[in-house]
NUZAFI-297464 format. One record per residue (C-alpha): residue number from 1; residue in one letter; x negated, y negated, z. Coordinates in steps of 0.5 Angstrom, whole numbers, plus 500, padded with zeros to 3 digits. Each point is the difference from the previous one (the first is absolute). Example, Ala and Ser with C-alpha at 12.3 -4.5 7.8 and 13.67 -1.06 7.14 Angstrom:
2
<pt pos="1" code="A" px="475" py="509" pz="516"/>
<pt pos="2" code="S" px="498" py="493" pz="498"/>
***
This chain:
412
<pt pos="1" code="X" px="513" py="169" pz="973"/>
<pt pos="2" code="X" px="493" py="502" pz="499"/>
<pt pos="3" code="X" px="494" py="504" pz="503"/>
<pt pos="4" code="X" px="494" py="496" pz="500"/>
<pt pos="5" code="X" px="494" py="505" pz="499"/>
<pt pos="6" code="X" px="492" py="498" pz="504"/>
<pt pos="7" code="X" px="498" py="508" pz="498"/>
<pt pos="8" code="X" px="499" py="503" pz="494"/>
<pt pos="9" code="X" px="507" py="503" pz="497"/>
<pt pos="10" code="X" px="496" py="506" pz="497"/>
<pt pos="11" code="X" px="495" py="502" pz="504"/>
<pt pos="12" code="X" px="501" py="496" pz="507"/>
<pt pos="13" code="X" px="494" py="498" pz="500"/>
<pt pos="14" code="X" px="499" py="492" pz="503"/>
<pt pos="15" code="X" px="497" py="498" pz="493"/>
<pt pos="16" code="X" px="505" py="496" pz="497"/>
<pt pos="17" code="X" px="498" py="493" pz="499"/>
<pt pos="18" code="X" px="504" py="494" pz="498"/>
<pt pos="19" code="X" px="498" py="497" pz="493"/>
<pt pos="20" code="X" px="506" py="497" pz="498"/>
<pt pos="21" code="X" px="505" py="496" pz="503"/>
<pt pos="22" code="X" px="505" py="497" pz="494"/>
<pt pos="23" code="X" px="505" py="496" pz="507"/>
<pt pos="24" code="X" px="507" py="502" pz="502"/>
<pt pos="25" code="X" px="504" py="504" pz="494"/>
<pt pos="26" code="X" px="507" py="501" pz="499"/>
<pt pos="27" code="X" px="502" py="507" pz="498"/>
<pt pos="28" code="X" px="499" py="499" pz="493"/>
<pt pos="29" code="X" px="506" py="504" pz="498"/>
<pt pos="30" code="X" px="505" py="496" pz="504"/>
<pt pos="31" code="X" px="503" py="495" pz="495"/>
<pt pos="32" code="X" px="505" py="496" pz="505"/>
<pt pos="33" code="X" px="507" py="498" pz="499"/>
<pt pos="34" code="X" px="502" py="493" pz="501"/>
<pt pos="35" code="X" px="503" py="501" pz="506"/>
<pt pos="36" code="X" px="494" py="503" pz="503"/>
<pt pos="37" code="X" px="495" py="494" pz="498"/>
<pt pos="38" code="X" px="503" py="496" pz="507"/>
<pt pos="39" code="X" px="499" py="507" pz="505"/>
<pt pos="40" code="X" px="492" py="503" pz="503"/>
<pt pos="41" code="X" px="496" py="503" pz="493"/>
<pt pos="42" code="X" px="495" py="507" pz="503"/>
<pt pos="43" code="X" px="494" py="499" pz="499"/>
<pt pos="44" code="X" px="494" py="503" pz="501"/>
<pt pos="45" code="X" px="491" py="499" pz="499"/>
<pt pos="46" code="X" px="498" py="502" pz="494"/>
<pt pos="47" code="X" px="492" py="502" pz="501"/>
<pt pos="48" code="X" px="496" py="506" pz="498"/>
<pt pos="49" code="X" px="494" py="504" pz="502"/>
<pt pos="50" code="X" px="495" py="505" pz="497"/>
<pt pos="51" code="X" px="498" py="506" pz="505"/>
<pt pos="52" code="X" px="494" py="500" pz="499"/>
<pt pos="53" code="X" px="500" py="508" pz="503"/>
<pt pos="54" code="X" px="504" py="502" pz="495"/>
<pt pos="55" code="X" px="500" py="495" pz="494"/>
<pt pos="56" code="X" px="508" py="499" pz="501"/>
<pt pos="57" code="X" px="503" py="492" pz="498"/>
<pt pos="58" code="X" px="505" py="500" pz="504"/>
<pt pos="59" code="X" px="506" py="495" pz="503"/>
<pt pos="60" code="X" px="499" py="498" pz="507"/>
<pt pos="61" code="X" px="507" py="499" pz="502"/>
<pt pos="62" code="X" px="505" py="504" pz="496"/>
<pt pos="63" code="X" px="507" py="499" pz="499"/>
<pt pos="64" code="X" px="505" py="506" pz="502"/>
<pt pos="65" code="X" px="502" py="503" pz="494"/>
<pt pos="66" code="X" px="508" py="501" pz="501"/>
<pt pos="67" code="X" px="499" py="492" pz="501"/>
<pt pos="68" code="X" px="497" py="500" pz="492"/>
<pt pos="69" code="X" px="504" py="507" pz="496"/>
<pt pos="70" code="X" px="507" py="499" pz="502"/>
<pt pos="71" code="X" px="506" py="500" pz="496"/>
<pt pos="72" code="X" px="500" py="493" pz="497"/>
<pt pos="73" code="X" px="492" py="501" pz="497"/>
<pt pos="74" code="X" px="499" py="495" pz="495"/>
<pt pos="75" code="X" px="496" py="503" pz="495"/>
<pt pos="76" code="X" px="503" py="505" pz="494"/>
<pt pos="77" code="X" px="494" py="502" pz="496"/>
<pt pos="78" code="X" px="503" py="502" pz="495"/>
<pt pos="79" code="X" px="501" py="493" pz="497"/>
<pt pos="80" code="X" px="493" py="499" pz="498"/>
<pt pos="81" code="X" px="499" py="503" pz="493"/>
<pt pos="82" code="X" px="493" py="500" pz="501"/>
<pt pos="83" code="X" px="502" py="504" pz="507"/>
<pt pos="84" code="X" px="503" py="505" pz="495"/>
<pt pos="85" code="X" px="496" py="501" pz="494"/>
<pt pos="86" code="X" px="494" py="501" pz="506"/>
<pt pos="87" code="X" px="504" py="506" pz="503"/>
<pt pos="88" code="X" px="501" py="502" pz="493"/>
<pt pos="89" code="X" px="493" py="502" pz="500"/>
<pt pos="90" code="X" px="498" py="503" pz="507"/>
<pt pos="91" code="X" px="506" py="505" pz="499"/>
<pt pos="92" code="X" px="497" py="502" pz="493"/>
<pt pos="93" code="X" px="494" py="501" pz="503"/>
<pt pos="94" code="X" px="503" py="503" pz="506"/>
<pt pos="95" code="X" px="504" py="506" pz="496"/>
<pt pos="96" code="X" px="494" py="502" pz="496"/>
<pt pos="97" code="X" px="494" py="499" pz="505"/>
<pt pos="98" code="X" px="503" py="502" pz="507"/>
<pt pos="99" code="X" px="506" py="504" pz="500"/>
<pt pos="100" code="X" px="499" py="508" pz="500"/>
<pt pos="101" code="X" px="506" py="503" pz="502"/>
<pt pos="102" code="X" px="507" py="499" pz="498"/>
<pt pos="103" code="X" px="503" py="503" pz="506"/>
<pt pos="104" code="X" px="496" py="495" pz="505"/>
<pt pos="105" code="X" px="504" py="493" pz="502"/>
<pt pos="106" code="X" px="496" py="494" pz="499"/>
<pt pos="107" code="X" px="502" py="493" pz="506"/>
<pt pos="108" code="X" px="499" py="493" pz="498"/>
<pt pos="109" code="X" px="500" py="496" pz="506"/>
<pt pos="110" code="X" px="502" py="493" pz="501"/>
<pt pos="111" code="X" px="503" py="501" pz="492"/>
<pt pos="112" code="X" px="504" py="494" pz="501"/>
<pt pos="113" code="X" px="506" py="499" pz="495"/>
<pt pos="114" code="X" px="498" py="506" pz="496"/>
<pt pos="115" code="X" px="496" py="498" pz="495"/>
<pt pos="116" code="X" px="494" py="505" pz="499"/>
<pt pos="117" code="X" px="504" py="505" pz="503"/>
<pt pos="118" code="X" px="506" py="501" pz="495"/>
<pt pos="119" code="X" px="493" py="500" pz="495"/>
<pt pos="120" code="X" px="497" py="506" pz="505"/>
<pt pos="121" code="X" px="507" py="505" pz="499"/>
<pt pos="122" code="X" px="499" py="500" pz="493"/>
<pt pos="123" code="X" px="494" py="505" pz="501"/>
<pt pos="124" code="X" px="502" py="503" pz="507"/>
<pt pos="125" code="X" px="508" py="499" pz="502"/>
<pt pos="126" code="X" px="498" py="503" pz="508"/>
<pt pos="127" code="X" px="497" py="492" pz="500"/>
<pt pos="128" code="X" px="502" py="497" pz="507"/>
<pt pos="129" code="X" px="500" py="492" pz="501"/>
<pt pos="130" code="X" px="498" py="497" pz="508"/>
<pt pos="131" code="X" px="502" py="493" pz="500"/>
<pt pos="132" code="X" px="502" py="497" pz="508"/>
<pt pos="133" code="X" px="504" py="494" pz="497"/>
<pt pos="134" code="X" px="507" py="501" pz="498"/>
<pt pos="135" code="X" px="502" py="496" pz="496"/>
<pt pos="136" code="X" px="494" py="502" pz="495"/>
<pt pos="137" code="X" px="501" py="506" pz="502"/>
<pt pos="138" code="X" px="507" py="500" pz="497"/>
<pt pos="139" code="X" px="498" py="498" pz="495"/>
<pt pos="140" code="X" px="496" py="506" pz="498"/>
<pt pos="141" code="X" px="506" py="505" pz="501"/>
<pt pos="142" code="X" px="505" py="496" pz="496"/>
<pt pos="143" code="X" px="495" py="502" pz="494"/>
<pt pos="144" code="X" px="501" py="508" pz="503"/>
<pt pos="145" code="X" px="493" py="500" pz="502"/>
<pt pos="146" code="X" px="499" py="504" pz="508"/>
<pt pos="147" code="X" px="498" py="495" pz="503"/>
<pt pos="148" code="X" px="500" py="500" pz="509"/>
<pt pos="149" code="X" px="500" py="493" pz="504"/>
<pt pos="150" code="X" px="495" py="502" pz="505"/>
<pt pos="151" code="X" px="493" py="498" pz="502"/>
<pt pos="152" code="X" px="495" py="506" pz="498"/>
<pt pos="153" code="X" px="495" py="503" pz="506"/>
<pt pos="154" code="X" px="499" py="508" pz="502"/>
<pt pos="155" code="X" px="507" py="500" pz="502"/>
<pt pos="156" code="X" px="503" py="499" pz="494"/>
<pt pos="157" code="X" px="494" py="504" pz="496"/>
<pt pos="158" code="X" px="503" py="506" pz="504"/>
<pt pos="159" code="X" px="507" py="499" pz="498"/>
<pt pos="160" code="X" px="498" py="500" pz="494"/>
<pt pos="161" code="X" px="496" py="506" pz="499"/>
<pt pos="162" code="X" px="505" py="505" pz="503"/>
<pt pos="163" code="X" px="506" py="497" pz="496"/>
<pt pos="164" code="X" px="496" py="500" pz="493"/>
<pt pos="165" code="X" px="494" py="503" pz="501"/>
<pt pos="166" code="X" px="492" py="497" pz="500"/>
<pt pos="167" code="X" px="498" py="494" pz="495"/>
<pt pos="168" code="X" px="496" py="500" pz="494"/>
<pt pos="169" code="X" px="501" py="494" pz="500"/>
<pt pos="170" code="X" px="500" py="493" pz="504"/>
<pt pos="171" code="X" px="500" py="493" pz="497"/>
<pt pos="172" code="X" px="501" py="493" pz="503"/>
<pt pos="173" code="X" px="499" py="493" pz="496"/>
<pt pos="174" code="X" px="498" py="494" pz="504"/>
<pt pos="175" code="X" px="503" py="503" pz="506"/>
<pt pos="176" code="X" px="494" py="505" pz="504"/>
<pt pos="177" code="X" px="497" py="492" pz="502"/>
<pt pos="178" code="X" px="507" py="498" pz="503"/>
<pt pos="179" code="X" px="499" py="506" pz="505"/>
<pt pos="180" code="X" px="497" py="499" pz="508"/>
<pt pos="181" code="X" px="499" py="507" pz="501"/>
<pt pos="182" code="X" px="496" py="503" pz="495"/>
<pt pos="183" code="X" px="497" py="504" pz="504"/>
<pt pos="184" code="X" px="507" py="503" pz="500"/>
<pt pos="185" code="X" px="501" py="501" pz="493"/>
<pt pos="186" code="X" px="493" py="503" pz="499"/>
<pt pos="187" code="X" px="503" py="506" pz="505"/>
<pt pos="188" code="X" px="508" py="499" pz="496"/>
<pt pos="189" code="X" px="495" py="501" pz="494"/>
<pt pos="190" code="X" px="496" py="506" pz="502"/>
<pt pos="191" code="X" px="507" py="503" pz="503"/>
<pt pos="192" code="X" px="505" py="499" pz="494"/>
<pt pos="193" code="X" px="494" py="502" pz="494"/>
<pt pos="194" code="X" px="499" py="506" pz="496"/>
<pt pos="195" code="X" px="494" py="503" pz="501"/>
<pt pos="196" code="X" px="498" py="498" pz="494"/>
<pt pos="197" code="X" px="504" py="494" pz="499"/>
<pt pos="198" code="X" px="498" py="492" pz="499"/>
<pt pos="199" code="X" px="502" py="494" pz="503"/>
<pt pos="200" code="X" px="498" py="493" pz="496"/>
<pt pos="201" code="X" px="501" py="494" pz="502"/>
<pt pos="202" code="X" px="499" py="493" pz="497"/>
<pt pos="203" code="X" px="500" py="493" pz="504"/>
<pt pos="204" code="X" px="496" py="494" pz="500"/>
<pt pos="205" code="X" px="493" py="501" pz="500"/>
<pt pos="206" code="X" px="495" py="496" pz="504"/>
<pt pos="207" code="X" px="495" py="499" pz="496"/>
<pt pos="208" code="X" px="504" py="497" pz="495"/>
<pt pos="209" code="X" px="504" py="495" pz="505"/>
<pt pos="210" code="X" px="493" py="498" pz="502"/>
<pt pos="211" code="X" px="498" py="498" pz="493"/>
<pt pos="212" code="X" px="506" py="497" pz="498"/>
<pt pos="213" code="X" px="501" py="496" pz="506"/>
<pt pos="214" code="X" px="507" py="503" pz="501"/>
<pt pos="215" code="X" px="501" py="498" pz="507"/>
<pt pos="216" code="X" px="508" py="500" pz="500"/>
<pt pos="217" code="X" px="499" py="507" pz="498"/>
<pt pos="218" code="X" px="500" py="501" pz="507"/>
<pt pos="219" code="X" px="507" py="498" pz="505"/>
<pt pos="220" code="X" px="504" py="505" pz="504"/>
<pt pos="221" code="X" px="502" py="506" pz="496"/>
<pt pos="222" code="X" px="493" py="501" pz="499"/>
<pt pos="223" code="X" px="497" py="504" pz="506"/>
<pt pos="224" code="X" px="494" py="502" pz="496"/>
<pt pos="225" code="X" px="495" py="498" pz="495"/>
<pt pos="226" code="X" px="496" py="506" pz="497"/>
<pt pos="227" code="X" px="494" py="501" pz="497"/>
<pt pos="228" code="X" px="498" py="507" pz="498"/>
<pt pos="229" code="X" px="495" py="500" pz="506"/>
<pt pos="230" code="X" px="505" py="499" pz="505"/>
<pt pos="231" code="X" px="505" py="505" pz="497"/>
<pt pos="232" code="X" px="495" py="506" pz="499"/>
<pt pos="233" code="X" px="499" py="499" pz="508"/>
<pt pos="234" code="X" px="507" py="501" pz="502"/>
<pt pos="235" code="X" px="501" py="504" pz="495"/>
<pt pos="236" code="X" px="494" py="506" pz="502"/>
<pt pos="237" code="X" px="502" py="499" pz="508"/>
<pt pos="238" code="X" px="507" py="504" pz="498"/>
<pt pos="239" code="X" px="498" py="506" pz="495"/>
<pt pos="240" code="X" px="501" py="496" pz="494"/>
<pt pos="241" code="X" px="495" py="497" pz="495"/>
<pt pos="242" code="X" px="500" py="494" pz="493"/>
<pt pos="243" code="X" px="498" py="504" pz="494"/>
<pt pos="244" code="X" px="501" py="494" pz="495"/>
<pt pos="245" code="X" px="501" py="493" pz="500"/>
<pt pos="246" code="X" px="503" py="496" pz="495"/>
<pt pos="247" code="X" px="500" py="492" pz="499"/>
<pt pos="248" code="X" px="506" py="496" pz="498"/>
<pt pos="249" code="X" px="503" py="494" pz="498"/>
<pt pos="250" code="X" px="507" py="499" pz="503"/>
<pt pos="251" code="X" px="501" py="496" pz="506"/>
<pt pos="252" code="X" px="494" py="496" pz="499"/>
<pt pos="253" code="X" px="495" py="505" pz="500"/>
<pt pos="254" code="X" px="501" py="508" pz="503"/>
<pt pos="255" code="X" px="497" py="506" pz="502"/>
<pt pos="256" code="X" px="504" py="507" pz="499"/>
<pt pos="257" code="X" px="496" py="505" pz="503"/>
<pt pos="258" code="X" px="502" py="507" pz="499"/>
<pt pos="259" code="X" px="498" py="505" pz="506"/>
<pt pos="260" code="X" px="502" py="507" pz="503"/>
<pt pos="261" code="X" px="498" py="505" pz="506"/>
<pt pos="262" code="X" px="493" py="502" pz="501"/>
<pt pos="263" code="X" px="501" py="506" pz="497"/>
<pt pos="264" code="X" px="504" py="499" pz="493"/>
<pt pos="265" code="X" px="496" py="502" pz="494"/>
<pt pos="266" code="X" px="499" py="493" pz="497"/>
<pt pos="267" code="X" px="494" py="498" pz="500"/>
<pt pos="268" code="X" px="498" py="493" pz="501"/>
<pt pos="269" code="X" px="498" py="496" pz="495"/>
<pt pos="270" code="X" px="495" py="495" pz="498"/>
<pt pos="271" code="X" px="504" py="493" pz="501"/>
<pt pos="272" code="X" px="501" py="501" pz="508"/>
<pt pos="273" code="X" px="492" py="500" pz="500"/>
<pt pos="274" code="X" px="499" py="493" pz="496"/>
<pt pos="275" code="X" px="505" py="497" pz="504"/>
<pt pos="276" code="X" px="498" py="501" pz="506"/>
<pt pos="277" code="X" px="492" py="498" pz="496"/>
<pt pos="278" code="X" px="504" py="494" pz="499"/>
<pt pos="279" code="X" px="504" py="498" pz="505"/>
<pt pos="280" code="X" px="492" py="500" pz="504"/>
<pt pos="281" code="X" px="498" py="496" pz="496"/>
<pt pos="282" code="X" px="504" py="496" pz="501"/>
<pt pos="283" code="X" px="500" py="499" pz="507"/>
<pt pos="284" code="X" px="506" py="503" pz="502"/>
<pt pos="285" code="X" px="496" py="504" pz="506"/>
<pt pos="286" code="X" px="498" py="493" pz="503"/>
<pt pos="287" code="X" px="505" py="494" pz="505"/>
<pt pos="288" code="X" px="496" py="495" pz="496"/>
<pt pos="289" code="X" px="503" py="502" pz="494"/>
<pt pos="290" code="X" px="507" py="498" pz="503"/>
<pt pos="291" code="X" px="498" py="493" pz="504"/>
<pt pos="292" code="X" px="498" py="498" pz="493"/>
<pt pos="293" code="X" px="507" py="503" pz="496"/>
<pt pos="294" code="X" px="504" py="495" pz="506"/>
<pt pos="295" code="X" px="495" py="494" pz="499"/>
<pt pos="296" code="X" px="502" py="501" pz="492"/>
<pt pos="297" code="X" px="507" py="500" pz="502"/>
<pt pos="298" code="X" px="501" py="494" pz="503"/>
<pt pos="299" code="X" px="497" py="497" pz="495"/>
<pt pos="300" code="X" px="505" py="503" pz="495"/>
<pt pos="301" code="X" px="505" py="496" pz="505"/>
<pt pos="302" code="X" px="497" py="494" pz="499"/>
<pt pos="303" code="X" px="500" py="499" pz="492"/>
<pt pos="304" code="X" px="507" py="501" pz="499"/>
<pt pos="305" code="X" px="502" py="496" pz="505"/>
<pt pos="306" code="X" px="495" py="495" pz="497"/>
<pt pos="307" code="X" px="503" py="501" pz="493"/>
<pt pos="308" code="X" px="507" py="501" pz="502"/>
<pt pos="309" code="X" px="500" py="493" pz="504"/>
<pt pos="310" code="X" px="497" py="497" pz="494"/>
<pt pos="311" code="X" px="505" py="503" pz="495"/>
<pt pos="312" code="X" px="506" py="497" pz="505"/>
<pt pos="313" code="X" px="496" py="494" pz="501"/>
<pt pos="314" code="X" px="500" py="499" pz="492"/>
<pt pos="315" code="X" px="507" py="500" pz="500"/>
<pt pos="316" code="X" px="501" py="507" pz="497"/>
<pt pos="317" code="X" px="506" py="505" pz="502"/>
<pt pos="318" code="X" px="497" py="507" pz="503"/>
<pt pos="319" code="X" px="504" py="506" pz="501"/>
<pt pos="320" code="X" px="498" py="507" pz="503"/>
<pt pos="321" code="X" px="501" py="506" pz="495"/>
<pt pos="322" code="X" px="502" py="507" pz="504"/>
<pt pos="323" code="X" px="502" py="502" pz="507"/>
<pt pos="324" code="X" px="495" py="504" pz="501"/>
<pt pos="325" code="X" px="496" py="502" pz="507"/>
<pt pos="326" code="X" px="494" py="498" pz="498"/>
<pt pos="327" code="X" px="504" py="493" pz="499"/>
<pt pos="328" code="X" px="502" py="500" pz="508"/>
<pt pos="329" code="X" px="492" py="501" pz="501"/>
<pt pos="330" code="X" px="497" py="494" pz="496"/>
<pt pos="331" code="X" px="507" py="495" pz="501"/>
<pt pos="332" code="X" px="499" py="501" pz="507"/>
<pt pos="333" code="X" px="492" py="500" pz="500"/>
<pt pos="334" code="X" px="500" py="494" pz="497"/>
<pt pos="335" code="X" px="505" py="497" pz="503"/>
<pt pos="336" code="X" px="504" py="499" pz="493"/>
<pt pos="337" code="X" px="507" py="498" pz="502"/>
<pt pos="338" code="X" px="506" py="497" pz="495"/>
<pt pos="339" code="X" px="497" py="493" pz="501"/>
<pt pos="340" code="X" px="495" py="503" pz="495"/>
<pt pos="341" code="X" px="504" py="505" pz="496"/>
<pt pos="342" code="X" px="507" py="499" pz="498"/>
<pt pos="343" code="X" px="502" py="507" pz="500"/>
<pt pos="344" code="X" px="498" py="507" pz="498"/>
<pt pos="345" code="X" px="503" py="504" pz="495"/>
<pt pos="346" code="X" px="500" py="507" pz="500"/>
<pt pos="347" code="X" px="504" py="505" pz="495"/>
<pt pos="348" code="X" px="502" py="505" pz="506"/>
<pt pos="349" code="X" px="508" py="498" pz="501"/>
<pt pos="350" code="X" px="499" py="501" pz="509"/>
<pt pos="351" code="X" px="496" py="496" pz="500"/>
<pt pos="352" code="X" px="504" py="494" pz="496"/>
<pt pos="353" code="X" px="503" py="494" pz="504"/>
<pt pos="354" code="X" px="494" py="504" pz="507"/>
<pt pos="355" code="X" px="495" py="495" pz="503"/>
<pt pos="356" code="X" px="493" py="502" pz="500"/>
<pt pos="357" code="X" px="497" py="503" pz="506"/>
<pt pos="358" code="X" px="497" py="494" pz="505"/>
<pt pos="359" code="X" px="500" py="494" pz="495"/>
<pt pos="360" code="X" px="507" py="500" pz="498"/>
<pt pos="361" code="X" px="499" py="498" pz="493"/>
<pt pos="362" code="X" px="507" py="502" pz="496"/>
<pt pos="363" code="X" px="500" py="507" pz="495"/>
<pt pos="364" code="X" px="504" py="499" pz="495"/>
<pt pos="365" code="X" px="501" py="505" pz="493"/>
<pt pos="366" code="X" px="495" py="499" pz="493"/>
<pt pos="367" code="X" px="506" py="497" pz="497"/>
<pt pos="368" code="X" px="499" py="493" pz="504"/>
<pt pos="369" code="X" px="493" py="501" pz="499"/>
<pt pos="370" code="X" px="502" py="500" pz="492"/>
<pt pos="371" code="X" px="504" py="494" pz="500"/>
<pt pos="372" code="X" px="496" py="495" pz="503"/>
<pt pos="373" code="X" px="493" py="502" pz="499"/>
<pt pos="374" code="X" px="496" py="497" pz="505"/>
<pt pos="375" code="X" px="492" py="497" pz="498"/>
<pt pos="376" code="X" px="497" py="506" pz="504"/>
<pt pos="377" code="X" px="501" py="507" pz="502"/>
<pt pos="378" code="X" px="497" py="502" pz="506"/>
<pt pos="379" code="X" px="499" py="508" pz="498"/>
<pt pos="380" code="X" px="501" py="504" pz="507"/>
<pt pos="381" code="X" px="500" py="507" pz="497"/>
<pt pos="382" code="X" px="494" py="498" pz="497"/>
<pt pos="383" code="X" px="498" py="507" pz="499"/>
<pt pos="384" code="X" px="506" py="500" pz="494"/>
<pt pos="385" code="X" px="497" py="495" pz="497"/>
<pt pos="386" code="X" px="500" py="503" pz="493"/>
<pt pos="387" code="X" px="507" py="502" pz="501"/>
<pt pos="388" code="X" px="503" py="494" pz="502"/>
<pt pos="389" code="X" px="496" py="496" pz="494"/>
<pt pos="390" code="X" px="502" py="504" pz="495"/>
<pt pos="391" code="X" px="507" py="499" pz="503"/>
<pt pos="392" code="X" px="500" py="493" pz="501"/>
<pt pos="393" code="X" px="497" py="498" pz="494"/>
<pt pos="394" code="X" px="505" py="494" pz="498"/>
<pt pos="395" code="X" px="498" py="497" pz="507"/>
<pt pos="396" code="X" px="494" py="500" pz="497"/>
<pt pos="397" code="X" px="502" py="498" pz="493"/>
<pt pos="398" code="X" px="503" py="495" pz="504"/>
<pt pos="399" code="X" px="494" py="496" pz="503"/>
<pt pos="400" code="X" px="501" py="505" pz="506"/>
<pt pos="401" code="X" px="494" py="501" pz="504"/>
<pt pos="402" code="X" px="498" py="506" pz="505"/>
<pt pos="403" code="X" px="497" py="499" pz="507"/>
<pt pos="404" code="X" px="495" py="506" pz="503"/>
<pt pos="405" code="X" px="495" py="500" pz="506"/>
<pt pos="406" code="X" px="497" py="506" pz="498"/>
<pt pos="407" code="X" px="495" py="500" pz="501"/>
<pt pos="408" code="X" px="499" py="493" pz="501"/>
<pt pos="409" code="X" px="507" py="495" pz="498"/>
<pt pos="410" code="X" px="500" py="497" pz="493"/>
<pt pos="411" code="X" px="504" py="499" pz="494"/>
<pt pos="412" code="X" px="501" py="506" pz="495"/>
***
């Protein structure tokens, strides 16, 4: 099922505009059997709107979260070593800039298979996973880490205060968008924190995804899509403030945001005044800036169609590389099916001998893709460009070519 919103799910106000409508979607994580090709596929209108009120882009309908975290959740982040390498380095800087007292837990919410948390209990072993799909969630807990398969919100934050004590810490990586009510988790957040305790989220950043046109950024999991602006205004409504803000690479361009209660001792520091400055300058505060976003969209669109017709139409073998959510997006937007692509391949074993979501092209291992390179990789992960060059470089050696949309469709 899905809620479609015409208020605002931040402020309630009846300042949410529509700008971008990418059609009728699948759940981008729902790779399918072949026996479910024949049965009715859920599908849901994937459209965005700006609050013009309080700044927030956000999905107009939204899937209901148990149909999108549960016990078959297809993605394991701990199979990127990129991922890895990255969680290395928040959790360095987290224990020596933000932890402050030994005796305090630290909560990661949405902590998936475990991959920054096993990182985390080396500098606090108090250190509490939340993760609502099970099958991850296991995961995490078969590498002796505390991990609980639940969705966070007041409730939980209280239980977890009495039986452990108040946070000084709570992180979540690429999970704090996928969240409906974050007006909820901002009043989870005040509850659970230490009075000088922090919380520091990363997710994809607007601004980022407008510049890079990275439009398959956007499909059901993620509600959200936040600029500095956006959060600063939910954040101050519930007793909490953003002292630090710090732009990242990962996931095609994020922003980890560190905040704390109003009245926490660190002060705020200058990188959340410029990116405000710059998020103005760019227009944020104005619909006309996302009409032009979703004009660019479709043009997006049109260029690969253009150049993956023509590619076929040379006689040339295409192939898509990664199962990823972002491939549901573009396969589905473009209307790109298995008589253009003749399989994907992908190096998650779940996912293996599954059907993509809504074009029902054929995923199959890195092995098939290695034993008969095609002509043409169409990247679906194109934010793992670099990692997946460098891992497939005898594809390349080979006369293998790589296949990109961002932000225009074109060789590389």
């Amino acid at each position: 099922m899905s809620t479609l919103s015409i208020r605002c799910r931040i402020c309630d106000g009846m300042s949410l505009h529509p700008f971008l409508d990418l059609g009728k979607m699948p759940i981008a994580n729902s790779f399918l059997t072949h026996a479910q090709l024949s049965e009715p596929e859920y599908t849901f209108r994937l459209r965005c709107g700006f609050c013009v009120s309080c700044r927030m882009v956000q999905l107009m309908e939204v899937v209901e979260p148990d149909m999108l975290f549960h016990g078959n959740y297809a993605y394991f982040s701990s199979i990127s070593q990129v991922m890895d390498e990255h969680f290395s380095e928040l959790s360095t800087i987290i224990g020596e800039e933000i932890l402050y007292d030994a005796s305090l837990p630290i909560v990661e919410i949405g902590a998936n298979d475990g991959i920054l948390l096993q990182k985390l209990v080396s500098h606090n072993a108090n250190a509490i996973g939340i993760e609502p799909s099970a099958n991850v969630a296991a995961a995490a807990r078969d590498k002796g880490l505390n991990v609980i398969s639940e969705f966070f919100n007041v409730e939980l934050a209280g239980t977890l205060r009495a039986e452990h004590g108040p946070a000084q810490l709570v992180v979540g990586a690429n999970v704090l968008c996928h969240i409906p009510d974050l007006n909820g988790v901002a009043r989870a957040l005040e509850a659970l924190l230490d009075e000088e305790g922090v919380f520091v989220f990363e997710d994809p950043y607007w601004l980022e995804i407008m510049a890079q046109l990275a439009y398959d950024q956007i499909y059901d999991e993620h509600v959200y899509y936040f600029s500095v602006s956006s959060l600063k205004r939910l954040f101050e409504k519930h007793g909490l403030r953003i002292f630090r803000v710090d732009p990242i690479a990962v996931h095609g361009g994020s922003m980890r945001v560190y905040g704390c209660k109003v009245a926490c001792s660190r002060r705020e520091e200058p990188s959340v005044r410029s990116q405000l400055t710059l998020e103005n300058e760019h227009g944020l505060d104005s619909l006309d800036t996302y009409s032009a976003f979703a004009a660019r969209v479709e043009q997006s669109r049109d260029s690969l169609r253009d150049l993956l017709g023509s590619l076929q139409g040379e006689g040339a073998r295409l192939v898509g590389y990664a199962a990823s959510s972002k491939g549901t997006v573009i396969l589905n937007y473009c209307g790109i099916g298995p008589d253009l692509l003749e399989f994907v391949c992908d190096n998650t074993p779940s996912k293996e001998g599954l059907f993509t979501p809504g074009t029902h092209i054929p995923v199959v291992s890195i092995d098939r893709f290695a034993a008969d390179y095609p002509d043409y990789a169409f990247l679906l992960a194109w934010n793992h460009l670099n990692e997946i060059s460098i891992k497939e470089h005898v594809f390349r050696e080979h006369g293998g070519r790589f296949i990109t949309h961002i932000p225009m469709a074109r060789i590389i």
